[in-house]
VMD Tcl script that builds the backbone (N, CA, C; Angstrom):
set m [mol new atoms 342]
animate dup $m
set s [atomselect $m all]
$s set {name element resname resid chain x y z} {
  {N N UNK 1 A -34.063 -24.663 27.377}
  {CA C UNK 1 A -35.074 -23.981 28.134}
  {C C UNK 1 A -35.039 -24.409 29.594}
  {N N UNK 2 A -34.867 -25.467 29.623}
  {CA C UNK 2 A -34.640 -26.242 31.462}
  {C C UNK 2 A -33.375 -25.153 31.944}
  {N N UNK 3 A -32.372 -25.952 30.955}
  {CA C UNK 3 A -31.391 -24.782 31.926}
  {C C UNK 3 A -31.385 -23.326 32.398}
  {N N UNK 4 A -32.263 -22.430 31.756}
  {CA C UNK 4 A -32.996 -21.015 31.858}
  {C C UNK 4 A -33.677 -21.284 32.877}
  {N N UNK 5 A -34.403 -22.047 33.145}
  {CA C UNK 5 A -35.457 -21.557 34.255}
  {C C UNK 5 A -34.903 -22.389 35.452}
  {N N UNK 6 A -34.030 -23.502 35.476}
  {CA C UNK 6 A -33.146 -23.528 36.602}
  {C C UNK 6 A -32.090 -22.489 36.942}
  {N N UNK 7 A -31.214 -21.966 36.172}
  {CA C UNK 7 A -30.779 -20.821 36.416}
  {C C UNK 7 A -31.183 -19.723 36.955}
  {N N UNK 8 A -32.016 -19.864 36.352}
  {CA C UNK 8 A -33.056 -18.278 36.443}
  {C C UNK 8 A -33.313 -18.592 37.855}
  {N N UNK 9 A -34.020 -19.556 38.858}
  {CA C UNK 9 A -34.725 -19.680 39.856}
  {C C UNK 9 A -33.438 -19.942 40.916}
  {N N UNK 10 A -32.254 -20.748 40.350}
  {CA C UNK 10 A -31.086 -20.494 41.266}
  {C C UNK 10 A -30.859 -19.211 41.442}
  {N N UNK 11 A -30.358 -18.198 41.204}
  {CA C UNK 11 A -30.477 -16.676 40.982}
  {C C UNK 11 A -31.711 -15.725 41.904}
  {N N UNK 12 A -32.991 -16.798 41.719}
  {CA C UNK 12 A -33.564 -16.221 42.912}
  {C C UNK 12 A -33.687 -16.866 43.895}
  {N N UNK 13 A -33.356 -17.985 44.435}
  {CA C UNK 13 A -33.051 -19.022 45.574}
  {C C UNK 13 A -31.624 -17.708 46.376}
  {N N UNK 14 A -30.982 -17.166 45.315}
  {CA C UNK 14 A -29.433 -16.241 46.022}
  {C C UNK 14 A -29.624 -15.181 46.160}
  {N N UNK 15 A -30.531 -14.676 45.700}
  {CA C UNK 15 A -31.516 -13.509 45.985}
  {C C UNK 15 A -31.970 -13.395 47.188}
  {N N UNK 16 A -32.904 -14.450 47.630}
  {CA C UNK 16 A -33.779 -14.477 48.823}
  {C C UNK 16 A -32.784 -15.280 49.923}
  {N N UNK 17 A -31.883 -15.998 49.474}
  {CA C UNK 17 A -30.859 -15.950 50.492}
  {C C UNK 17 A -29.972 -14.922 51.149}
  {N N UNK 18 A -29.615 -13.750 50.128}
  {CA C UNK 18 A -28.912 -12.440 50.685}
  {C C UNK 18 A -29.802 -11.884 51.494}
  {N N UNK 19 A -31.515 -11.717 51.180}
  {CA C UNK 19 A -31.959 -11.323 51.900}
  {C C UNK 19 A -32.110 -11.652 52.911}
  {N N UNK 20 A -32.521 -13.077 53.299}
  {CA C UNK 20 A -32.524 -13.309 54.792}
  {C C UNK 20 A -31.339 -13.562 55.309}
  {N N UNK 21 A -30.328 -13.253 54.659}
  {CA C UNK 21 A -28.869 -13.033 55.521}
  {C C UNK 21 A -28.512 -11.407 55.956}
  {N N UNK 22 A -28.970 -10.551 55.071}
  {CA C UNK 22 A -29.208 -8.938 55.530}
  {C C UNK 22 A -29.516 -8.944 56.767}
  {N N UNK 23 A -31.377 -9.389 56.378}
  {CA C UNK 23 A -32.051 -8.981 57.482}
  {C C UNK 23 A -32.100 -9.825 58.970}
  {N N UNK 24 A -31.104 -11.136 59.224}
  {CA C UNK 24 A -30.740 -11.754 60.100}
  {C C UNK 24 A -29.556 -11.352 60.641}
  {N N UNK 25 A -28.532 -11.455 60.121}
  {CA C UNK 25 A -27.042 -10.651 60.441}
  {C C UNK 25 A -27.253 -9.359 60.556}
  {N N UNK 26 A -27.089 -8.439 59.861}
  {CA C UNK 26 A -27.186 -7.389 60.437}
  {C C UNK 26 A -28.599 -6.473 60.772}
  {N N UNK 27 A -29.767 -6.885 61.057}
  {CA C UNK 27 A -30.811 -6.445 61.326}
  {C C UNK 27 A -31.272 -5.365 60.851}
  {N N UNK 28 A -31.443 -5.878 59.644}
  {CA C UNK 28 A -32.135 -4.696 58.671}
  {C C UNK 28 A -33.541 -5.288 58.189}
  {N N UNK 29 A -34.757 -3.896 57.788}
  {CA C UNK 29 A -35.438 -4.275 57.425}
  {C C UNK 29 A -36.059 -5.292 56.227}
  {N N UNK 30 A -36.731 -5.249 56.065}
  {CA C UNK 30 A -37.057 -6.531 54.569}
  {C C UNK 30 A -36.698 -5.648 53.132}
  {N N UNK 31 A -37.494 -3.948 53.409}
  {CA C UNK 31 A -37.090 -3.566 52.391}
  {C C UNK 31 A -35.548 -2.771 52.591}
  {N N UNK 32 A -34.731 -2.290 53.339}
  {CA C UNK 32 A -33.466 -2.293 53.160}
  {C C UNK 32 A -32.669 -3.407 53.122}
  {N N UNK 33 A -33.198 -4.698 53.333}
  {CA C UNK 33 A -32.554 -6.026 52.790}
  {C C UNK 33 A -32.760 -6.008 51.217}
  {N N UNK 34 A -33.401 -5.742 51.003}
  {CA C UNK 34 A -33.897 -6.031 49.334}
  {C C UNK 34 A -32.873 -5.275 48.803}
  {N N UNK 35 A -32.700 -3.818 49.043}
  {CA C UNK 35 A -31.992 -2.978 48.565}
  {C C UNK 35 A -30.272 -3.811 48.319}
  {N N UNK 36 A -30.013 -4.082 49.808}
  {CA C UNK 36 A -28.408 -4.667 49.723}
  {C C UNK 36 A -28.490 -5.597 48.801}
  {N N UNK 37 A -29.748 -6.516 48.974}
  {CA C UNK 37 A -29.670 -7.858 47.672}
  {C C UNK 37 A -29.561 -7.356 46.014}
  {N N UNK 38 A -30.287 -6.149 45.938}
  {CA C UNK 38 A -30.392 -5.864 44.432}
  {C C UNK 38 A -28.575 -5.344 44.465}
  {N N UNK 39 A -28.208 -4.724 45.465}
  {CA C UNK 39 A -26.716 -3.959 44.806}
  {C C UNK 39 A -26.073 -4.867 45.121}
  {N N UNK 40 A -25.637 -6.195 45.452}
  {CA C UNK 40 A -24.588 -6.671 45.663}
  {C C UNK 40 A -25.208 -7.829 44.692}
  {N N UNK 41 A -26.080 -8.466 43.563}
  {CA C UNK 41 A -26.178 -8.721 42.821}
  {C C UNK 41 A -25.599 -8.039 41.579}
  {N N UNK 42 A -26.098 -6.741 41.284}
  {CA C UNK 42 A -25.658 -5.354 40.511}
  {C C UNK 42 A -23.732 -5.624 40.719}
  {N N UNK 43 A -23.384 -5.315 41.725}
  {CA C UNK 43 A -21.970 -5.382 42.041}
  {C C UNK 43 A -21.198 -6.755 41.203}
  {N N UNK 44 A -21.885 -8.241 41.935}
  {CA C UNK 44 A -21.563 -9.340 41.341}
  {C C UNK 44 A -21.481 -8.973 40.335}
  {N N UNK 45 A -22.241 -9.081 38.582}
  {CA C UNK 45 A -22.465 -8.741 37.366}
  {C C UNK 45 A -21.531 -7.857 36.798}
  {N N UNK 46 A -21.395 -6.688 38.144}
  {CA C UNK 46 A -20.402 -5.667 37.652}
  {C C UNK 46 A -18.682 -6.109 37.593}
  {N N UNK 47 A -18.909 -7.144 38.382}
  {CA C UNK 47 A -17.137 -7.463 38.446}
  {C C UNK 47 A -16.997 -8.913 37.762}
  {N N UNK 48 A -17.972 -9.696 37.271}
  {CA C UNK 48 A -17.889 -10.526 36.593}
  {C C UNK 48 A -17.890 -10.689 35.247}
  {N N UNK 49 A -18.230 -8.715 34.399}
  {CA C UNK 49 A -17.652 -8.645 33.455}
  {C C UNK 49 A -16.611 -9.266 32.874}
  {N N UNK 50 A -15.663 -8.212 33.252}
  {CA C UNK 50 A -14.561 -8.085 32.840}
  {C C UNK 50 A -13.883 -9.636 32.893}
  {N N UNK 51 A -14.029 -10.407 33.722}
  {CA C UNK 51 A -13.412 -11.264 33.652}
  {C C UNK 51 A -14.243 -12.336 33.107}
  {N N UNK 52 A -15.141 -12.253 32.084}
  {CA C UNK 52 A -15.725 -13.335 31.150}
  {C C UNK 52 A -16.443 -14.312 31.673}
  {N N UNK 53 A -16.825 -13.734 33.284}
  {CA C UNK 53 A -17.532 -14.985 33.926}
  {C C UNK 53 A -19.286 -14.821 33.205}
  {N N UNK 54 A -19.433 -13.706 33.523}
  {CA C UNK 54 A -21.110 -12.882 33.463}
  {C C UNK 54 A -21.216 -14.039 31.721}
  {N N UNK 55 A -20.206 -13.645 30.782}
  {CA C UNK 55 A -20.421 -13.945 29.347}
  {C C UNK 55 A -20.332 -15.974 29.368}
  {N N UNK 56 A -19.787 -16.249 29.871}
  {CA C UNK 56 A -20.070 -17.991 30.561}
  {C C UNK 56 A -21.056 -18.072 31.135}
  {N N UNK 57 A -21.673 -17.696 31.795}
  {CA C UNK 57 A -22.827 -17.966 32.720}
  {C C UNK 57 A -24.300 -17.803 31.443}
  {N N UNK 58 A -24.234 -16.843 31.093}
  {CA C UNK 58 A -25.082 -16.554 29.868}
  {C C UNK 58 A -25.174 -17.524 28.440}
  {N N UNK 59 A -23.531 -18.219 28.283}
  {CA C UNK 59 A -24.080 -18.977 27.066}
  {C C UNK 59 A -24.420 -20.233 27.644}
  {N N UNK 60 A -23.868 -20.910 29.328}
  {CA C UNK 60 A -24.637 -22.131 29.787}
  {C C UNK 60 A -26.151 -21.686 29.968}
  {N N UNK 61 A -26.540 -20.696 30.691}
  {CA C UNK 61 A -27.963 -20.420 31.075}
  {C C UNK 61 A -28.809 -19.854 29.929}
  {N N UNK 62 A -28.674 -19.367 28.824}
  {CA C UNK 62 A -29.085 -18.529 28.228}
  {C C UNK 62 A -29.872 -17.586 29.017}
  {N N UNK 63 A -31.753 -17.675 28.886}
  {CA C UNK 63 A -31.949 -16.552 29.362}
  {C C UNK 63 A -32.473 -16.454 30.483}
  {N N UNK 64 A -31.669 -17.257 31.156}
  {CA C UNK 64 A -31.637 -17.801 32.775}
  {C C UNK 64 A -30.869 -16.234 33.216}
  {N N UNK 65 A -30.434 -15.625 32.363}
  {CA C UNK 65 A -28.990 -14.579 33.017}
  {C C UNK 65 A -30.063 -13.122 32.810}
  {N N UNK 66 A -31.081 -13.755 32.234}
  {CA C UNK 66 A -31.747 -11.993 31.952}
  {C C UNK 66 A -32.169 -11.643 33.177}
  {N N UNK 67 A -31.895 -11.274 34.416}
  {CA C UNK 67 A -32.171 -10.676 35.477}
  {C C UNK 67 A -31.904 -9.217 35.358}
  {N N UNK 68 A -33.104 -8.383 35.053}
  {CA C UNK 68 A -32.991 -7.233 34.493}
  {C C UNK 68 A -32.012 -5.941 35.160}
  {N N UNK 69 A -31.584 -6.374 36.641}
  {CA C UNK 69 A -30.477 -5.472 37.387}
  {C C UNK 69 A -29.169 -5.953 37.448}
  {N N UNK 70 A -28.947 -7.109 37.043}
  {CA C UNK 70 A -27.641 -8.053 36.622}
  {C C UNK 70 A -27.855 -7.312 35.357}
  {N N UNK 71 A -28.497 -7.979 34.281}
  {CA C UNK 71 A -28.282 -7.729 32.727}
  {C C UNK 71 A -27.948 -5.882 32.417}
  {N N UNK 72 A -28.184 -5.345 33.438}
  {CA C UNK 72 A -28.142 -3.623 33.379}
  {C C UNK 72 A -26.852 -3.378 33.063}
  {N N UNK 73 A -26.580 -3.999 35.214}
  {CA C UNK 73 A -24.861 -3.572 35.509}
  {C C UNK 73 A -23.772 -4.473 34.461}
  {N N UNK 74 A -24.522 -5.559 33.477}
  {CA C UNK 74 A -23.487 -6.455 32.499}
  {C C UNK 74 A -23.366 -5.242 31.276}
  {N N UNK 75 A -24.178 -4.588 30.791}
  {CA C UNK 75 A -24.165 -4.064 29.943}
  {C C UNK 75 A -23.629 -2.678 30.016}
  {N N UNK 76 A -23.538 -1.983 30.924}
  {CA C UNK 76 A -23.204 -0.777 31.449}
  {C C UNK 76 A -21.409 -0.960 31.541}
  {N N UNK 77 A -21.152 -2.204 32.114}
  {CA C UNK 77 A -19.578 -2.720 32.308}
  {C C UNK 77 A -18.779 -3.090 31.127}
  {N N UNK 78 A -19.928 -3.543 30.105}
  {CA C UNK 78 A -18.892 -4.072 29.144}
  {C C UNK 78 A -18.421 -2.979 28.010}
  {N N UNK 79 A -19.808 -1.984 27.886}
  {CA C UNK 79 A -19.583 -0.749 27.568}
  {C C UNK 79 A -18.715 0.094 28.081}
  {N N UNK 80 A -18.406 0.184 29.238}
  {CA C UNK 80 A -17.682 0.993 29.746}
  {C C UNK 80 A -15.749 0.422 29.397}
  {N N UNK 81 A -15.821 -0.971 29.575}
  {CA C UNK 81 A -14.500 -1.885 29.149}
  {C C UNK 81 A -14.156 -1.454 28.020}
  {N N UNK 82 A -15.269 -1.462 26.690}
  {CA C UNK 82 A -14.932 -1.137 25.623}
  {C C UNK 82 A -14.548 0.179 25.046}
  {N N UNK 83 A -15.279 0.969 25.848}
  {CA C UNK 83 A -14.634 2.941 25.492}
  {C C UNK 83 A -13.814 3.241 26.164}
  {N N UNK 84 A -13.236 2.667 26.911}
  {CA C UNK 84 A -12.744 3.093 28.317}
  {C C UNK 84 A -12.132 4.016 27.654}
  {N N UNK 85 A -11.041 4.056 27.108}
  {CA C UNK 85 A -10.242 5.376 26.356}
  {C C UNK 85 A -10.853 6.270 25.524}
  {N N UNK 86 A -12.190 6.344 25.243}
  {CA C UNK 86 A -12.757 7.317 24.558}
  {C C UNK 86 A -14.062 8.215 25.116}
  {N N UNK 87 A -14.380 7.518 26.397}
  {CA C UNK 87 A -15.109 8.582 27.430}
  {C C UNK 87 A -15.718 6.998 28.132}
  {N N UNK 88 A -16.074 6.468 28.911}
  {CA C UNK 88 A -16.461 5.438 28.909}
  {C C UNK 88 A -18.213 6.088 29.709}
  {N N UNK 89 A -18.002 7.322 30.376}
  {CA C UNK 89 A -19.988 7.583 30.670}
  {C C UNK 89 A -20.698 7.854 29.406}
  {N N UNK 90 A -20.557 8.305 28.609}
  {CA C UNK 90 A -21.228 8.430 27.393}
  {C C UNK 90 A -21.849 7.400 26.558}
  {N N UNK 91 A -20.774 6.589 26.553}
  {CA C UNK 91 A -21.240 4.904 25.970}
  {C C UNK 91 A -22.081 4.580 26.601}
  {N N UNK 92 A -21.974 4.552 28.210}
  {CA C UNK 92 A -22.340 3.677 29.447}
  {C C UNK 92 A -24.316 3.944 29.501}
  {N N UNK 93 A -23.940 5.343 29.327}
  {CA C UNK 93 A -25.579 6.244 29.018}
  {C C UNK 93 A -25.998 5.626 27.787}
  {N N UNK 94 A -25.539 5.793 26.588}
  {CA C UNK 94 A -26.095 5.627 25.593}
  {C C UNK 94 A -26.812 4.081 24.847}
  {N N UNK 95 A -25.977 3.449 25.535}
  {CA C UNK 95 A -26.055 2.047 25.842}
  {C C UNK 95 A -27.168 1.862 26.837}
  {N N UNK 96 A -27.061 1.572 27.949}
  {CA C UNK 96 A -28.370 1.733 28.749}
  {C C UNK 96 A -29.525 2.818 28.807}
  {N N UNK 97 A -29.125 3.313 28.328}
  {CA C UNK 97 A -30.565 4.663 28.517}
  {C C UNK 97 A -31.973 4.161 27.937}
  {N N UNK 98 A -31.125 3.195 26.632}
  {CA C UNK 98 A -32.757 2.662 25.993}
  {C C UNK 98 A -33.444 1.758 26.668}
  {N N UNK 99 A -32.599 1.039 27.726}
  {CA C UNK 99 A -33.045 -0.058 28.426}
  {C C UNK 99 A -33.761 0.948 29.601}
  {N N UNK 100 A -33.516 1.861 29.966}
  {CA C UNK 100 A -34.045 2.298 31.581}
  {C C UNK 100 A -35.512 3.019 30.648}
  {N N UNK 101 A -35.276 3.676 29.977}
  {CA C UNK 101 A -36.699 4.289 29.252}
  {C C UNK 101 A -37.792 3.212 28.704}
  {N N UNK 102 A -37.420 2.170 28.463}
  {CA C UNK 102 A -38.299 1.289 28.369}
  {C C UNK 102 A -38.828 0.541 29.787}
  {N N UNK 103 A -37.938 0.525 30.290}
  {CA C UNK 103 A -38.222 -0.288 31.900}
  {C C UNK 103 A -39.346 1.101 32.530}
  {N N UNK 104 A -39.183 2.020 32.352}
  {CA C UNK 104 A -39.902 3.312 33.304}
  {C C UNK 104 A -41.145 3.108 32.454}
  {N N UNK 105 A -41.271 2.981 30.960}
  {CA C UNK 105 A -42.444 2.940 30.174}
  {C C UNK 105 A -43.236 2.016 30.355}
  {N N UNK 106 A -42.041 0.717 30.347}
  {CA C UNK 106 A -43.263 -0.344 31.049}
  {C C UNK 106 A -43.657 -0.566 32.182}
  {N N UNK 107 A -42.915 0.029 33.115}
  {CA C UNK 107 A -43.919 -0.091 34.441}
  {C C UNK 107 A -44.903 0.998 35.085}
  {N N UNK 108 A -44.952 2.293 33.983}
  {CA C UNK 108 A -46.198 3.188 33.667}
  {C C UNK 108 A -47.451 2.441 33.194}
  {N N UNK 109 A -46.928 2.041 32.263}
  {CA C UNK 109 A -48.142 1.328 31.534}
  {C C UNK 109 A -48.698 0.103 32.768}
  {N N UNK 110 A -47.658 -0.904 33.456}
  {CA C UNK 110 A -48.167 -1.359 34.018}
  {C C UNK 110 A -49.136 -1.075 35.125}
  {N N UNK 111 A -48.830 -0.013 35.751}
  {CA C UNK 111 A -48.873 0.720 36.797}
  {C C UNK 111 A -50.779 1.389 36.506}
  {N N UNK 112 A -50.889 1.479 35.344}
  {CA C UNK 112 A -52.461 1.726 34.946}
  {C C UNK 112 A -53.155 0.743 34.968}
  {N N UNK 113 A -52.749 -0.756 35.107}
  {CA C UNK 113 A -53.948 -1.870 35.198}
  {C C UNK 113 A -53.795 -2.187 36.723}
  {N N UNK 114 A -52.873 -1.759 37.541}
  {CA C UNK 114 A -52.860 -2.055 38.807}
  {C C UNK 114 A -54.195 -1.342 39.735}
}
mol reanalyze $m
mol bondsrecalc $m
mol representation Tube
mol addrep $m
């Protein structure tokens, strides 16, 4: 459990570091900094598939790695690795779709106690 929530908080220590490297280097706002931080996290995850890093990082951290826009683009990639020869968007959808319909459901629901 230590190692999860050190992980987890390293992850957002690199988070809020991309951001104030966005919005210092190239002078972007806070929320188009956020944006570059979420896709070049997304990106990281996406290319650390394939090469078994994303799946190392996850059995040292356990659920230090659940960063729900990392854990997306991990799951979307490995799906896609695995069909690749048999359509790889179809998997890619079918595979994530349950995750984005629940993420939209729960932040409806949240969105009513706000």
């Amino acid at each position: 459990m230590g190692k999860a929530f050190l992980f987890g908080g390293f992850i957002a220590i690199v988070g809020q570091a991309l951001i104030d490297m966005y919005s210092v280097w190239f002078h972007m706002s806070e929320a188009e900094a956020i944006r570059w931080m979420n896709g070049t996290l997304i990106v990281c995850a996406a290319i650390w598939t394939p090469t078994r890093l994303y799946r190392q990082f996850t059995q040292f951290a356990g659920a230090g790695m659940i960063v729900p826009m990392m854990s997306l683009a991990n799951i979307w990639s490995a799906s896609a690795l695995e069909y690749r020869n048999e359509g790889a968007a179809e998997h890619m959808l079918s595979v994530g779709g349950s995750i984005i319909v629940t993420l939209v459901v729960a932040s409806y629901v949240a969105s009513l106690f706000l």
